[in-house]
N, C-alpha and C positions, 0 to 999 in steps of 0.2 A: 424182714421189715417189722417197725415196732410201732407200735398206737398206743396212744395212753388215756388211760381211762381214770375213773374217780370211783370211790367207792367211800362215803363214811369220812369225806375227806383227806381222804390216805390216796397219794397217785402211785401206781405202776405200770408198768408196759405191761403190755397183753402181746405175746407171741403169735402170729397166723402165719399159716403155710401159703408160701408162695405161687400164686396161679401157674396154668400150664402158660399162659400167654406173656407172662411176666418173666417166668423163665427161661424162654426162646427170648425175650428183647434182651435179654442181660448177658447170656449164654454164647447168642447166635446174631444180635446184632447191638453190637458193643459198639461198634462206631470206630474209627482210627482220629487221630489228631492231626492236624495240618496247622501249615503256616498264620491261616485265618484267624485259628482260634486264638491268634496273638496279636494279628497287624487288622486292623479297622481298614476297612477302602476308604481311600478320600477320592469322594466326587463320586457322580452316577457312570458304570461300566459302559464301556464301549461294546457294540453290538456282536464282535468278536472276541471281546473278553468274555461277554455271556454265553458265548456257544459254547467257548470252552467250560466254563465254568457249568454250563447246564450239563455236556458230555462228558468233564474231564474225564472219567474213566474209561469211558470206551477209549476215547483216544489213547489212552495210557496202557490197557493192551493192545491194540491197533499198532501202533506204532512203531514199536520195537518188533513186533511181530513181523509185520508187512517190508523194513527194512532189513531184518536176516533174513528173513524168506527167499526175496527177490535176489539176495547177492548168493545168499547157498545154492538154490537150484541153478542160476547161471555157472554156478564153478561144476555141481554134478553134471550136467547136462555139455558143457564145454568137456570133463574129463573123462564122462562116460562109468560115476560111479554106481551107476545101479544095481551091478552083481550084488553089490557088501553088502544090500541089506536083507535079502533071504539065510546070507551067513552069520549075522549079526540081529536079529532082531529080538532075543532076549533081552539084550543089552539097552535096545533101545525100547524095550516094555519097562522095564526098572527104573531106568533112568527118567519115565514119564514121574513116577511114583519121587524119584528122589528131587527130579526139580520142584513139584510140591514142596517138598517140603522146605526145601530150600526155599526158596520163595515166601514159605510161609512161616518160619522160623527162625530163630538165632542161628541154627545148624544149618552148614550148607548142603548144596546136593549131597558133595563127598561124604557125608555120614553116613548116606545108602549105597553110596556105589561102590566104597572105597574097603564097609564089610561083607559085603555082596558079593565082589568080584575075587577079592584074595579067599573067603574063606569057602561059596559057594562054586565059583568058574577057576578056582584053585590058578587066581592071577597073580605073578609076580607084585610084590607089594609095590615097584618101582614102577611099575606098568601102570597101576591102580593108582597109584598117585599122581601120576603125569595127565591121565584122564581126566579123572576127578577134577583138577586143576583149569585144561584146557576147556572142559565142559562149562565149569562152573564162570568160564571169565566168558561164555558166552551167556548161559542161562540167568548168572544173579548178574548179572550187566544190565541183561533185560529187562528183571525184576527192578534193578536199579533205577534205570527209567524209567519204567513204571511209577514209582515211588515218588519220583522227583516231580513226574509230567501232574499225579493227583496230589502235588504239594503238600505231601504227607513230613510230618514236623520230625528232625534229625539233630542229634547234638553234635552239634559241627568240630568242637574241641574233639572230641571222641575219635570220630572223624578222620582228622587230620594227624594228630596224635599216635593214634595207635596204628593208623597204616604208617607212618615215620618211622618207628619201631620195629611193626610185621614185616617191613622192605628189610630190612639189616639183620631181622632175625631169621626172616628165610635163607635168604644166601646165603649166609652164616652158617644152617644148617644144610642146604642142596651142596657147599661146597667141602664141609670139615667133620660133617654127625652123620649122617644119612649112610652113607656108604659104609660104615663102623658099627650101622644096629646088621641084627639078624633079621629075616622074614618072620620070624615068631615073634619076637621081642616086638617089631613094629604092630602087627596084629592084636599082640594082647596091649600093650599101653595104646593103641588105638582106643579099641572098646573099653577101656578102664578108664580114659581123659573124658570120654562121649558119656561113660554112668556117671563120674563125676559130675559132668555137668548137668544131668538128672540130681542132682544130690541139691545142689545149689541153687535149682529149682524151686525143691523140696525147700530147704532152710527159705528161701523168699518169700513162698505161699502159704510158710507157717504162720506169719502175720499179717492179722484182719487189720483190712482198712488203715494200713500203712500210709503214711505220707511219702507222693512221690514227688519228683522235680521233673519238666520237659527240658529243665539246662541244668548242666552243674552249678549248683551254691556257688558264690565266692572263688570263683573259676580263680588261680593263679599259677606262680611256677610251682609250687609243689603239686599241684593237681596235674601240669605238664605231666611231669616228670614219671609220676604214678604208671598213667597213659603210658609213656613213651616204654618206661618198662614193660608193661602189659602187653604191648604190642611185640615189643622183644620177646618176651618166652611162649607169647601166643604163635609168634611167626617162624618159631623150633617144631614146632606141632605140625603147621603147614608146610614144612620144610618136609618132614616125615612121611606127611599121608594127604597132601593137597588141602588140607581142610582143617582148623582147629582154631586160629586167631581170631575168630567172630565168638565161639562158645566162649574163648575164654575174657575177652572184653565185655563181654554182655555180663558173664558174673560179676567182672569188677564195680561195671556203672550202674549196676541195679542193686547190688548189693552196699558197697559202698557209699557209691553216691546218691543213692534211692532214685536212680533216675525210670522213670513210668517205664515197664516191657511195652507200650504202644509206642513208645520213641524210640527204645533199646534196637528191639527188633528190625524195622528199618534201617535204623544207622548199621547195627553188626553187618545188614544183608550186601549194606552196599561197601562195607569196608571189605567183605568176602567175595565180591568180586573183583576190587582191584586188587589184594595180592592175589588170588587166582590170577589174574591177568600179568602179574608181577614172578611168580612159578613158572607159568605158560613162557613166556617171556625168556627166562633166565633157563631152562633147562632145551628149550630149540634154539636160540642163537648164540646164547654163549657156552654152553654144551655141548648142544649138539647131541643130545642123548635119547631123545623121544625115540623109541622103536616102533616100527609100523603099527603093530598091530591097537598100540592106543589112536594111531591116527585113523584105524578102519572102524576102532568104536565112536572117534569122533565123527564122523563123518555121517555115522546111521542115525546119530544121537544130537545133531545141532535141530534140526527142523520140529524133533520134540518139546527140547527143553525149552522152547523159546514162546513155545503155546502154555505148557505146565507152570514156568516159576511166574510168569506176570500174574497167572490166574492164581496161585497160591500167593503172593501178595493181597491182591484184593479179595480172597477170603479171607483171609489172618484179618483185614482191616473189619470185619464186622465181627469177628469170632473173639469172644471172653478170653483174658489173661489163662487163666484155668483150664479151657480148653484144651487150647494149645500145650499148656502145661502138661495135664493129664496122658495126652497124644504123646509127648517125649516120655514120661516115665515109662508109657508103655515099653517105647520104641527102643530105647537104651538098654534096658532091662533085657528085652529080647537077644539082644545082637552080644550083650555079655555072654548069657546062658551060652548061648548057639556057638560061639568063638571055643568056647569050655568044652563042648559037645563035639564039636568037629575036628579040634586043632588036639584037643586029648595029650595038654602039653604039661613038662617033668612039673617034678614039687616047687624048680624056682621060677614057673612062670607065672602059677598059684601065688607067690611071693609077691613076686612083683606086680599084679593085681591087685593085689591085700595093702602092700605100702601104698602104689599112687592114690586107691581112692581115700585110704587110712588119712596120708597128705591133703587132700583135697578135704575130706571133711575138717577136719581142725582148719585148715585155711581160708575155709568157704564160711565156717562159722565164726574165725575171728574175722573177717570182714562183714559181716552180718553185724558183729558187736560195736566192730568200729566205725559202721556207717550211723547205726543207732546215737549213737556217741556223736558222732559229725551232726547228725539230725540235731538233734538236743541243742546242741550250744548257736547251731544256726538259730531255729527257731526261739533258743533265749535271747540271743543277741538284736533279732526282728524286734521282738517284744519290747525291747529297751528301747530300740530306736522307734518305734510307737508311741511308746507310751509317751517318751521325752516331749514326743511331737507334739502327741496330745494334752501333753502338760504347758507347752509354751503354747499354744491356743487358744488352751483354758483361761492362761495367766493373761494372753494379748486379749480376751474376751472378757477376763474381769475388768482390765486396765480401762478399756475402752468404754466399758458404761461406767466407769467412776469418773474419767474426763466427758464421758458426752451425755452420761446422765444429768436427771434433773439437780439442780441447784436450788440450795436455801442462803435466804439471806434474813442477818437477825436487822430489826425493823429500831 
């Protein structure tokens, strides 16, 4: 924060260090964006608009909560699954920790579960992914409503767009890529695609007090188009490892499109559970391939996630850009090392490591350059259409006191 002082008549800023209590409101209660902060109410609320309005949040974990609950324990208690969870409850301590963050991140659950379980509980990656998948179309579903019920602000293009794409780009890859990588190969471009997107992070939060947008600029078909790719090579990722087409849309419309991370984040959360739900989908009924044993970790792990990711939504909603930031660097960073450490794999796996993220940075930063760029000629183009405004204004304000001002007459 800066103050400006006088001195001798010379001004400059004076620098002061920011309080502890200043810090925690910036840091730890940043606030989220909603629909509000765009649509005015007309006319005085209705008595049950206000309750909600005074509750929405409780309702907004309540809800989702209280309806998986009630339908999961009636299917355990009808099929008698109780044994699985004294066999399973590793899986389902993890996965408390992974719907966090899903919930509270661009990253869905699968970023924890999905290097968790191949590289720690040495899971088939096909197994790992199938969870990941079915998990997460329950838990960011959750979080999803959650999201929607506290009218938290979403770029609907985004949206729509890039799950259009992630649908054709998963299938795509569950039916013609998938079954052609190795277990290793998915592993490391796993944790290599997840530090990437620590990278682009990084290039985002390099620049102070950036201008952002809650909607894309000048939304058109090119901006479609963008999306609809995006959602294509995002939904090759998902296709792999249940989880990737939310990291990599969140790069594109923060980066490129400067769209705010308190909009980004929601929209990824909720675009990453419908293709989970769209994976979930295509690999039990039109496959047929789900092996039990993902179905015994689903099972220990629905009644968790369902309390974790709504509550990691509404903490991200008060929690600083940076924060949350900080959190992934850490957490990406880890899961490389550890993949290196455990998997102890040849010089071309090292390789291919080195190129994706090598890829991804030159990528991440020409989209950094070219949203710069996009910025600029947006905000030159406002400025024109401003000023012109204010220039025919000016001109309708001179015009109008030369007709309606006073009058001489020679005598």
């Amino acid at each position: 924060m800066a103050i400006e002082a006088s001195s001798g008549g010379n001004e400059h800023a004076i620098k002061r260090s920011r309080s502890t209590a200043e810090f925690l409101r910036k840091y730890l209660l940043a606030g989220q964006k909603t629909s509000e902060d765009l649509n005015a109410v007309n006319g005085p609320p209705s008595a049950f608009d206000e309750f909600c309005s005074k509750n929405r949040k409780w309702i907004a974990l309540l809800a989702p909560f209280l309806f998986v609950q009630i339908v999961y324990w009636l299917i355990v208690v009808k099929n008698d699954l109780f044994h699985l969870f004294p066999q399973h409850w590793q899986i389902a301590s993890i996965m408390a920790f992974g719907a966090f963050v899903g919930g509270a991140t661009a990253e869905g659950g699968g970023a924890i579960a999905f290097p968790v379980l191949t590289l720690a509980f040495h899971v088939k990656p096909s197994v790992a992914r199938d969870f990941s998948a079915m998990i997460q179309t329950v838990g960011l579903n959750s979080a999803a409503a959650s999201i929607r019920i506290m009218d938290v602000l979403i770029e609907s293009h985004t949206l729509v767009f890039c799950t259009l794409g992630g649908t054709i780009g998963t299938i795509t890859c569950l039916e013609f890529i998938s079954a052609h990588l190795t277990p290793t190969v998915k592993k490391i471009a796993f944790v290599s695609v997840f530090f990437s997107f620590a990278i682009a992070l990084f290039i985002l939060n390099r620049e102070k007090k950036r201008v952002t947008y809650d909607k894309i600029p000048n939304f058109g078909f090119k901006e479609a188009i963008v999306l609809f790719v995006t959602g294509l090579i995002g939904g090759v990722f998902s296709g792999i490892a249940g989880t990737g087409l939310e990291v990599f849309a969140f790069s594109v419309i923060t980066l490129l499109y400067r769209i705010n991370e308190k909009v980004a984040t929601p929209t990824t959360v909720s675009m990453a559970g419908l293709n989970s739900a769209i994976v979930f989908f295509w690999r039990h009924f039109m496959q047929q391939k789900i092996e039990l044993v993902a179905w015994e970790y689903f099972a220990v792990c629905v009644p968790i996630v369902v309390i974790f990711a709504p509550i990691g939504s509404l903490i991200s909603s008060y929690l600083h850009r940076q924060m949350l930031a900080s959190f992934i660097y850490i957490l990406e960073t880890i899961a490389l090392i550890s993949a290196f450490l455990v998997l102890l794999p040849g010089l071309d796996m090292y390789l291919l490591s080195f190129i994706i993220i090598l890829i991804a940075l030159v990528f991440f930063s020409t989209l950094s350059h070219l949203g710069k760029k996009r910025m600029h000629q947006f905000e030159t183009k406002e400025r024109k259409k401003t000023g012109k405004r204010n220039s025919i204004a000016d001109s309708a304000t001179e015009l109008n006191a030369i007709v309606n001002g006073p009058r001489f007459s020679l005598a």
